[in-house]
C-alpha positions as CSV (number, residue, x, y, z in Angstrom):
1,X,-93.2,55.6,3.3
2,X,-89.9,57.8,3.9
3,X,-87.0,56.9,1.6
4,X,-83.1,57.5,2.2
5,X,-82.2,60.2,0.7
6,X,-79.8,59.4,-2.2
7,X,-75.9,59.9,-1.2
8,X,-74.3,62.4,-2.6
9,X,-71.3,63.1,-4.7
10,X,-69.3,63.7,-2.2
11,X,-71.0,61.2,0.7
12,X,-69.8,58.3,-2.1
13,X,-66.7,59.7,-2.5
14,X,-66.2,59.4,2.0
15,X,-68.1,55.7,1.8
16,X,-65.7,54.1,-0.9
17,X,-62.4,55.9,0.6
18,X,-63.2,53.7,4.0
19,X,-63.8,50.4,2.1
20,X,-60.5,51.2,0.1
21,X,-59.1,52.1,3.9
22,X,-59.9,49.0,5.3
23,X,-59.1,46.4,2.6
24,X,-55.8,47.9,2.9
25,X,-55.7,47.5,6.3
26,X,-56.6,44.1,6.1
27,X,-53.9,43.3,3.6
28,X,-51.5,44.9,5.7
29,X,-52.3,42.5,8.7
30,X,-52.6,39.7,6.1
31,X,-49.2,40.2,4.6
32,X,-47.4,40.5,8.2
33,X,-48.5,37.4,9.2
34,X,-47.6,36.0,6.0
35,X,-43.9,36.5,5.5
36,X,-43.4,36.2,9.7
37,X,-44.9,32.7,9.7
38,X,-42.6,32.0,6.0
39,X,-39.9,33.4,7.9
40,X,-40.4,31.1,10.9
41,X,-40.2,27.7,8.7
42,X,-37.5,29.0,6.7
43,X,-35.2,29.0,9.5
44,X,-36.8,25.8,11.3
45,X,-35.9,24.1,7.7
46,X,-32.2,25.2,7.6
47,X,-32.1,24.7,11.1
48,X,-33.2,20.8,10.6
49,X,-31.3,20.8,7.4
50,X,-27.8,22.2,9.2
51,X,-28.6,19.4,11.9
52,X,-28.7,16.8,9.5
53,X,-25.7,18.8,8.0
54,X,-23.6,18.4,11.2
55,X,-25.0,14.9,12.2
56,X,-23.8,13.6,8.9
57,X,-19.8,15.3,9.1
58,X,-20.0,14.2,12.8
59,X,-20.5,11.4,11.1
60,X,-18.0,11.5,9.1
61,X,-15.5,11.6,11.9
62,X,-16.4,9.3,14.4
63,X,-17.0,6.3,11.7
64,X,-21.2,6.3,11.6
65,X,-22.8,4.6,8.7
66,X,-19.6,2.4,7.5
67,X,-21.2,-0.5,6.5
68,X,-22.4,1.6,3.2
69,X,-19.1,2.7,2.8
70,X,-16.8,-0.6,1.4
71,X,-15.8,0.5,-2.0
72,X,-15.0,3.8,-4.3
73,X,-18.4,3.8,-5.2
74,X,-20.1,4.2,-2.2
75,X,-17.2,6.6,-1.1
76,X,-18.0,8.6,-4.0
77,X,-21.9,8.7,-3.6
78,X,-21.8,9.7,0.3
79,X,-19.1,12.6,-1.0
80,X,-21.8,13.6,-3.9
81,X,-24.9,13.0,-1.3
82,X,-22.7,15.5,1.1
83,X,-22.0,18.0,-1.4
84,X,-25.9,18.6,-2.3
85,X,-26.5,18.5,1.3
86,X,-23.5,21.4,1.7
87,X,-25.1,23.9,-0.9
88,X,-28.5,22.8,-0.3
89,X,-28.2,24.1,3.5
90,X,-26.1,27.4,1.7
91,X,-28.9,28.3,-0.8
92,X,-31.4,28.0,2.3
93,X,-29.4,30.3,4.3
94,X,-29.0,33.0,1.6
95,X,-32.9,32.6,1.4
96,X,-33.9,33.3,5.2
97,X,-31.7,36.0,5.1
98,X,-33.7,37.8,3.0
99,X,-36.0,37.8,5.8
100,X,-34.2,39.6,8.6
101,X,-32.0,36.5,9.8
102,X,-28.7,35.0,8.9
103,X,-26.4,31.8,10.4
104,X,-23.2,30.3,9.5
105,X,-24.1,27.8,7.0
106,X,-22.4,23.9,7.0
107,X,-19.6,24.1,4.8
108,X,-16.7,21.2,4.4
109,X,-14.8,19.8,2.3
110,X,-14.9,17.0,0.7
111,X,-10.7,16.8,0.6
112,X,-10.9,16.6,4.3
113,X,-13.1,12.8,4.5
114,X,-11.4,9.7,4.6
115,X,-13.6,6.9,3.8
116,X,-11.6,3.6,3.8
117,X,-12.3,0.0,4.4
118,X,-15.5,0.6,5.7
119,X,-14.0,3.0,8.4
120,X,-14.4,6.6,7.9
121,X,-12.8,9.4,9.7
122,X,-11.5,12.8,9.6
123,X,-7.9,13.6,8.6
124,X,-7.4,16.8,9.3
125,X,-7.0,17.4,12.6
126,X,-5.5,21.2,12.1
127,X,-7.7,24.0,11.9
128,X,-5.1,25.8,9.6
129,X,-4.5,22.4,7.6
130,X,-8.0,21.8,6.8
131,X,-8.7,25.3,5.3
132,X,-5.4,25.0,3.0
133,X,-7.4,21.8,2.0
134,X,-10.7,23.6,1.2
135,X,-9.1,25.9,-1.0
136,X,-7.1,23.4,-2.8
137,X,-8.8,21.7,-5.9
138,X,-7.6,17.9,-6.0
139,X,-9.0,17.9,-9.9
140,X,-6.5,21.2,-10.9
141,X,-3.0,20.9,-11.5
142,X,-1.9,24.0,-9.4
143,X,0.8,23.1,-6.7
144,X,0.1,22.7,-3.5
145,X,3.1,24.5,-0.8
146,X,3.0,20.9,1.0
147,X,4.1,19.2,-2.4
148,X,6.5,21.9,-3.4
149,X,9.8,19.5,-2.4
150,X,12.4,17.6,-4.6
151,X,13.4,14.4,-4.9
152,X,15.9,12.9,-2.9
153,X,18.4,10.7,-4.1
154,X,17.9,8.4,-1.6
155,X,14.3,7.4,-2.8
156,X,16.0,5.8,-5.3
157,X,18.2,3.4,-3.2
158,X,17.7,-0.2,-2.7
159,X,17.7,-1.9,0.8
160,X,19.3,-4.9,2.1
161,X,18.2,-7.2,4.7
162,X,19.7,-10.3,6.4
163,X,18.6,-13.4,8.9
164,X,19.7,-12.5,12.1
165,X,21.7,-15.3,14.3
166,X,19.3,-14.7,17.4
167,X,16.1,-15.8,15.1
168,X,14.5,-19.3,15.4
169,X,14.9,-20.8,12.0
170,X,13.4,-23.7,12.7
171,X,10.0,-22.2,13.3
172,X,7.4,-23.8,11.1
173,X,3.8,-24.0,10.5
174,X,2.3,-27.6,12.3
175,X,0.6,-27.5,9.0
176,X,3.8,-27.8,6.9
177,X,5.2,-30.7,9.1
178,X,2.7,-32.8,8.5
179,X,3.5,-33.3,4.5
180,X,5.9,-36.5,3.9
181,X,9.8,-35.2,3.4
182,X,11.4,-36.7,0.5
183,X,15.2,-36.6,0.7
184,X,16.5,-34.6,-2.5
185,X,18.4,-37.3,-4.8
186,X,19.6,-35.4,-7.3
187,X,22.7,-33.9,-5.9
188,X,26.4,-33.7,-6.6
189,X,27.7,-38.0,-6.5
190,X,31.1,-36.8,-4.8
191,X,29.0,-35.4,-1.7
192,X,30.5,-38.6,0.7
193,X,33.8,-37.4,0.1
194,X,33.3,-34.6,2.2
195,X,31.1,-36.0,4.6
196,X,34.0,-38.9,5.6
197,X,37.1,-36.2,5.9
198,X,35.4,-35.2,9.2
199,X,35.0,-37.2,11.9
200,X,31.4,-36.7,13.9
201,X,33.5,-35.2,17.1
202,X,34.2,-32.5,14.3
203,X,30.8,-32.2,13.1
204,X,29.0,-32.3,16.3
205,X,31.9,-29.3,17.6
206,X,31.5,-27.5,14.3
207,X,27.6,-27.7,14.2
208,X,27.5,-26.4,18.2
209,X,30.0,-23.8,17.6
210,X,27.4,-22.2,14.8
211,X,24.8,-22.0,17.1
212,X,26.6,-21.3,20.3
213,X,29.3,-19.4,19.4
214,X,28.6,-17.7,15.5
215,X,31.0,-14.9,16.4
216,X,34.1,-16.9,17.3
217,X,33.9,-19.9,14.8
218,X,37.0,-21.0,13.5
219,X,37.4,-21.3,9.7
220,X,37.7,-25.6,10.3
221,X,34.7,-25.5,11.3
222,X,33.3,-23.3,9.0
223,X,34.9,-25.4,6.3
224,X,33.1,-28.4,8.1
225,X,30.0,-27.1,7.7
226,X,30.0,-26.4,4.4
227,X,30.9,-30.1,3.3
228,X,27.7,-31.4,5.3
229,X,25.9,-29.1,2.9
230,X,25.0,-32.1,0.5
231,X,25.1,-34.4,3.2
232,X,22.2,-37.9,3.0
233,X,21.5,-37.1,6.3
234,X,18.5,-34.6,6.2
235,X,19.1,-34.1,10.0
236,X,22.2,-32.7,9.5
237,X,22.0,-31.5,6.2
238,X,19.6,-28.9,7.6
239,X,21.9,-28.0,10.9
240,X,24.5,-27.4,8.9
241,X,22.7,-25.0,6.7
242,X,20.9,-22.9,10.0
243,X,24.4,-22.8,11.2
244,X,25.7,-21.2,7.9
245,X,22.7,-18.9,7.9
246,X,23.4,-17.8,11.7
247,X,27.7,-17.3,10.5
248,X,26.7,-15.7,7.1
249,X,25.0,-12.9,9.3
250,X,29.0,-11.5,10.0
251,X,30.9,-10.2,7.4
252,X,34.2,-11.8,8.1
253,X,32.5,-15.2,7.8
254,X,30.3,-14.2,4.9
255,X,34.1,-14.1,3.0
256,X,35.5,-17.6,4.8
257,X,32.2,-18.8,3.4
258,X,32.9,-17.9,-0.3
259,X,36.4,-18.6,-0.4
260,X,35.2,-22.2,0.7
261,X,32.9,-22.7,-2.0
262,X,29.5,-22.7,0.4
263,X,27.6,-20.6,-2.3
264,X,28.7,-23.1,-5.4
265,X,27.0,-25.3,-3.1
266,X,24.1,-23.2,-2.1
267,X,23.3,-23.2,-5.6
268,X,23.4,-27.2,-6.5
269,X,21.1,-27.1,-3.1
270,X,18.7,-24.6,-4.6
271,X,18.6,-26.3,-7.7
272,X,18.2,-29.8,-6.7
273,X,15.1,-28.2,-4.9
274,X,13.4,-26.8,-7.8
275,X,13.7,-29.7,-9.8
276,X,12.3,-32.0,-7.3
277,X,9.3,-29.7,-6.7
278,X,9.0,-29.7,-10.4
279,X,8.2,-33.5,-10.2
280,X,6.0,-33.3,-7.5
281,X,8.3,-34.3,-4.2
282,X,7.6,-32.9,-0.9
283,X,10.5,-30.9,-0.1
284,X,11.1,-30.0,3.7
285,X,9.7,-26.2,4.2
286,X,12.9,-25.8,7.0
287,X,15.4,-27.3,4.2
288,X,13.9,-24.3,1.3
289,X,13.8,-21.8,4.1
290,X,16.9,-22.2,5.6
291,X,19.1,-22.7,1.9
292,X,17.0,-19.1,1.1
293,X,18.0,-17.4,4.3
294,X,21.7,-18.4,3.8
295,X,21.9,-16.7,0.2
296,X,20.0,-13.6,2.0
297,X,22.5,-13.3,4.5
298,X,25.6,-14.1,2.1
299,X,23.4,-11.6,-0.6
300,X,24.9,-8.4,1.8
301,X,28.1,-9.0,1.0
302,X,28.9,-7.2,-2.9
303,X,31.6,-9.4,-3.4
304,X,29.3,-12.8,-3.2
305,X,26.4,-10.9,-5.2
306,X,28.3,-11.8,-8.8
307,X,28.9,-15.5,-7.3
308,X,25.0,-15.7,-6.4
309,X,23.6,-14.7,-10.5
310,X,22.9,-17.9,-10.7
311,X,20.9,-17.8,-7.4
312,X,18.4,-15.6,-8.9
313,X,16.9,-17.5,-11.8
314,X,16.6,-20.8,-9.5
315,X,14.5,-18.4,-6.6
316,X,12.3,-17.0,-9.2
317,X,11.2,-20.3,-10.6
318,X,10.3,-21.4,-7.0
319,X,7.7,-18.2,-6.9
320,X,6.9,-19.0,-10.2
321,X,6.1,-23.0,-9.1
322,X,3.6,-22.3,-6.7
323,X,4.7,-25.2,-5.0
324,X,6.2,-23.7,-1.6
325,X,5.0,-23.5,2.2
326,X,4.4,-19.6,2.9
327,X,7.1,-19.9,5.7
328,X,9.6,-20.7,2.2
329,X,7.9,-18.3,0.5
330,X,8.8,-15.7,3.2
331,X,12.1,-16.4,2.7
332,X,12.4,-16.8,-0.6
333,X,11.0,-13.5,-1.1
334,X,13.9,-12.1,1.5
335,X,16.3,-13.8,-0.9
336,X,15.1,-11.8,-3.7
337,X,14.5,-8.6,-1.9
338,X,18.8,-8.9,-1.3
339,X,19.3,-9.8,-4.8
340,X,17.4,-7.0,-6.3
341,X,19.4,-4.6,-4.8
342,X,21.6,-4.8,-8.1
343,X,20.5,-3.7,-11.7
344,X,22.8,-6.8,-13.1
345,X,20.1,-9.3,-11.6
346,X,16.8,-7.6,-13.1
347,X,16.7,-9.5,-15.9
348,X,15.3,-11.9,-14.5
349,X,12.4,-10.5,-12.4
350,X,10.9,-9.1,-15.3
351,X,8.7,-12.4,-15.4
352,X,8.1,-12.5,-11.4
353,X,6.2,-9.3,-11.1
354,X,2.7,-9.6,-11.7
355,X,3.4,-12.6,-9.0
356,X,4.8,-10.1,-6.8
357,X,1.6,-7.8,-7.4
358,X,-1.0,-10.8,-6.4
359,X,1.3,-11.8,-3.4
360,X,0.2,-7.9,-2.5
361,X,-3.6,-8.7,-2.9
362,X,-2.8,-12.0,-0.5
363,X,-4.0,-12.1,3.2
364,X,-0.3,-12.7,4.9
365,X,1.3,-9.4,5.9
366,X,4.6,-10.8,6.5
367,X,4.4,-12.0,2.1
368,X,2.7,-8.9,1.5
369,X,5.7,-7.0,2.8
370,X,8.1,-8.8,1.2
371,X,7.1,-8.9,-1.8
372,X,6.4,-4.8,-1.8
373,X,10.0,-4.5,-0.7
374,X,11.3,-7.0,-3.6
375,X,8.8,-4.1,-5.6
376,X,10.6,-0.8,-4.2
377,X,13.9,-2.4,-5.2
378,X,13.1,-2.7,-8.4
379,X,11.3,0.9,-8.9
380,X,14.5,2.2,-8.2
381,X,15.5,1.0,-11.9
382,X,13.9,3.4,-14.4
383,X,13.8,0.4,-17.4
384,X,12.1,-1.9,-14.5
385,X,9.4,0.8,-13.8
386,X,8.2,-0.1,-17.4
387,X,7.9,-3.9,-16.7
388,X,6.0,-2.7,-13.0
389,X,3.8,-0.4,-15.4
390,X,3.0,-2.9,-17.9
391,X,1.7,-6.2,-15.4
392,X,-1.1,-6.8,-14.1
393,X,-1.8,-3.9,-11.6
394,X,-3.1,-5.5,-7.8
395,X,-6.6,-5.7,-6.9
396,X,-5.5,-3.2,-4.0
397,X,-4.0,-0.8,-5.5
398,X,-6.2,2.0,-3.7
399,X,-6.6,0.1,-0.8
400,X,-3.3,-0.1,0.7
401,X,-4.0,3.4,0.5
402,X,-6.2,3.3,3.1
403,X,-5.5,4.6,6.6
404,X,-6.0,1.8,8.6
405,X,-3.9,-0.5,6.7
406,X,-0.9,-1.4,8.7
407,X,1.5,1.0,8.6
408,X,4.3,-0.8,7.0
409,X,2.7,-1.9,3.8
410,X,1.1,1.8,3.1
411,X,4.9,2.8,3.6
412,X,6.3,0.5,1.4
413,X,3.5,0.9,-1.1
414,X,3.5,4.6,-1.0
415,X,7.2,4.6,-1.4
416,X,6.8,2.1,-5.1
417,X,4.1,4.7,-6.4
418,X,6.5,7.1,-5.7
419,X,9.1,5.8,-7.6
420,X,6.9,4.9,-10.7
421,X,5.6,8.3,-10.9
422,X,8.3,10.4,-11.2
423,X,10.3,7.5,-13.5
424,X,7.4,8.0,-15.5
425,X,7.7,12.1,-15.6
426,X,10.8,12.3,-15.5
427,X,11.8,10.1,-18.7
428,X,7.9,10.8,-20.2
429,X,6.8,7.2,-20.4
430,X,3.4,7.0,-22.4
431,X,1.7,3.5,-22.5
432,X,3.1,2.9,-26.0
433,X,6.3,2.8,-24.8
434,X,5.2,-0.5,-22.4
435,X,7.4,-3.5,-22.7
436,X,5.3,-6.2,-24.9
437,X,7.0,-9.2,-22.9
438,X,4.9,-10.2,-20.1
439,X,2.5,-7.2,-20.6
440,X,-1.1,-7.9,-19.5
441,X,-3.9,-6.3,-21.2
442,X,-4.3,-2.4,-21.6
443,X,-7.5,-2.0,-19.1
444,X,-5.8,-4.0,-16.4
445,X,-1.8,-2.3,-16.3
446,X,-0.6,-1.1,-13.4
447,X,-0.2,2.3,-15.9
448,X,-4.0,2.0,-15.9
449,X,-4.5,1.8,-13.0
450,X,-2.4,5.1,-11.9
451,X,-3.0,7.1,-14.8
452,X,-6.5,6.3,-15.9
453,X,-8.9,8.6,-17.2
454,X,-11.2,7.4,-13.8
455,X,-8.7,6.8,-11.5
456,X,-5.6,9.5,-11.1
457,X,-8.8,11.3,-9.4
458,X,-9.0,8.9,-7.2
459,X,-5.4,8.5,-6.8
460,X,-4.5,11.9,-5.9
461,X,-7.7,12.4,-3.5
462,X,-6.3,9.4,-1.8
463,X,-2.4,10.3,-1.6
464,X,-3.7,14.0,-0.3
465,X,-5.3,12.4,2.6
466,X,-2.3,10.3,3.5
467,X,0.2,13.6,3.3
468,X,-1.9,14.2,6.6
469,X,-0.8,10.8,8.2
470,X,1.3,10.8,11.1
471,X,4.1,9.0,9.8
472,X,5.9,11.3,8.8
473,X,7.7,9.0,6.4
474,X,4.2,8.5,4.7
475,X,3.4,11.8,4.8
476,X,6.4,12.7,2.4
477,X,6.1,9.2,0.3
478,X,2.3,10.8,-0.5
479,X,3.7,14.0,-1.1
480,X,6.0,13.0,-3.5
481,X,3.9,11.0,-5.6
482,X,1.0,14.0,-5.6
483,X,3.5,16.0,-7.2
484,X,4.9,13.2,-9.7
485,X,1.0,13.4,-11.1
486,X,0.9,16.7,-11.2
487,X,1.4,17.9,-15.0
């Protein structure tokens, strides 16, 4: 039987160069398809994960998914959930392109979401604006050009307001007219003698002529109207007082007025209403109301604000009592805003403001405004910014910084912030240096609560946003108090 022929040296040499030839070849067909198909699913998976990307910041501006997004907590976990999303989908990109492909990766902000009240939308509506705000860092210190601005003097300046004569005083709650009306007793003994000089010709001409004709009322009648001030007859008693409020609204009468003793008996008024909520009457919501309007509307004039010091003590303890219809509140409140306007009377709202502050956190926006403007008065008093820093801070105090909150209020509350801040920089107020009287507990100050170790972050990622508003007078009240954190 024939046998092969045994290779040779050379024949081996031939035999294992093709096997070497074609494992190679094999690898090399092996390896193509390899890195093409891992090529292919990187870019399918930054593909899907830039969809998700843009989904999610589409998201972002049209308001999806807000009913995960009620507090600072959840606002703070989508932002974190975002930014691992952000440099997840960067890292993936850097990856395919390491295999012959490249795409612009999903980059934003997080300076540029606005997640408030369960609403969330984009503020930045500027392509120019929102890069400034990627490159700014809200945790640095560095200034920012839209912050770069001083001061103004008038930040600083309290505001008046009065009753006007056109408003409906008698407007009341069908809520408040239901509670029984006790006449006040307590009032001045010789109040007859006024109420006999005039006879009720006089008193029905003087009361029509301050409502018909405020402008052109003679000072009879204005002297007639102020006698029916302590008059038995309710009735009357209140006419006489809507018809002061509607004359005190013009400066020539606001003078008649004092000179005929109406604010001495303003004040016996006031008081006599006090002390009979104090033992439990039911006072007439119209009678508080309208005494409170008159001293607003008298307040205006600086010549009746020394005369009305003694207003000021009487109005606080009716906040203080609790005991009030929100329509007496209301103007109550506009009493004191008037009042506040002078440093002379801050004495005594020292002990009123951590009322003011949970008046804020109330549902009524007319009380809520009110009381922030009594507020913004008294920021503009660097010794009162310590008694505002040392109460009780609101339970809103970063959600009136919210964009949908009504205008108004975010101006008024952006405008106190402002204040306090830069009081506090400018004279370098620490928390030792708090007031002790009336001070609430360390954790819950409103110094806390704006210069907290957790929430000046907060605080300035918040106020950025709103320099972006389009009031423009929120805009620079969110400005200012940026820069007052700034160190």
């Amino acid at each position: 039987m024939a046998t092969a022929a045994p290779l040779s040296h050379q024949g081996r040499i031939v035999l294992i160069a093709a096997l070497a030839g074609g494992l190679f070849f094999l690898g090399f067909i092996f390896s193509k398809k390899y890195f093409k198909n891992k090529t292919k699913l990187a870019n399918e998976e930054k593909e899907t994960t830039e969809k998700e990307c843009k989904i999610q910041k589409e998201g972002l501006r049209e308001g999806l998914d807000s009913n995960s997004l009620g507090d600072a907590n959840s606002e703070k976990q989508l932002l974190e959930a975002i930014n691992i999303k952000e440099t997840s989908v960067t890292l993936q990109s850097a990856a395919a392109n390491e295999f012959e492909t490249s795409a612009p990766s999903c980059t934003f902000s997080q300076q540029s979401q606005d997640v408030e009240n369960s609403v969330v939308s984009c503020q930045y509506d500027d392509t120019e604006e929102t890069l400034k705000t990627v490159e700014h860092d809200i945790n640095s210190d560095s200034s920012f050009d839209f912050f770069d601005l001083a001061t103004s003097p008038n930040d600083f300046k309290p505001t008046f307001e009065f009753v006007h004569p056109a408003e409906n005083l008698n407007r009341i709650k069908r809520s408040e007219k239901s509670d029984k009306i006790n006449h006040i007793s307590n009032v001045s003994e010789n109040e007859e003698e006024s109420t006999h000089v005039s006879s009720q010709e006089d008193i029905t001409n003087a009361l029509d002529s301050a409502i018909n004709n405020t402008d052109t009322i003679g000072t009879d009648e204005l002297k007639i109207l102020v006698s029916l001030l302590l008059s038995k007859n309710v009735e009357i008693q209140e006419a006489a007082i809507i018809g002061i409020v509607k004359c005190a609204a013009f400066t020539d009468h606001q003078n008649s007025l004092r000179e005929l003793g109406c604010i001495e008996k303003l004040n016996v008024l006031l008081s006599s209403c006090v002390t009979s909520l104090k033992v439990g009457q039911n006072i007439s919501p119209v009678l508080i109301a309208s005494v409170a309007n008159a001293i607003s509307n008298m307040s205006v004039n600086e010549n009746n604000q020394i005369m009305l010091k003694d207003s000021v003590p009487l109005l606080v303890d009716l906040i203080l009592g609790d005991h009030i219809k929100e329509s007496a509140l209301l103007a109550t409140l506009r009493a004191l805003t008037n009042l506040s306007t002078t440093e002379k009377h801050h004495g005594h709202y020292t002990q009123l403001v951590e009322n003011l502050y949970q008046l804020i956190d109330g549902d009524n926006i007319s009380i809520k405004l009110q009381a922030l403007k009594v507020l913004v008065n008294l920021s503009c008093s660097s010794e009162m910014v310590r008694h505002l820093l040392a109460a009780k801070a609101p339970q809103s105090t970063l959600a009136l910084l919210h964009r949908d909150v009504e205008e108004a209020l975010v101006l008024r509350w952006t405008t106190l912030l402002a204040n306090i801040v830069h009081t506090v920089k400018e004279h370098k107020i620490t928390q030792s240096s708090l007031p002790y009287t009336d001070k609430a507990a360390s954790p819950e100050t409103m110094y806390t609560a704006l210069y907290g170790v957790h929430m000046i972050r907060d605080l300035k990622s918040k106020v950025f946003l709103l320099s972006k508003h389009k009031n423009e007078d929120i805009r620079y009240q969110a400005a200012r108090i940026y820069s007052g954190l700034l160190k």
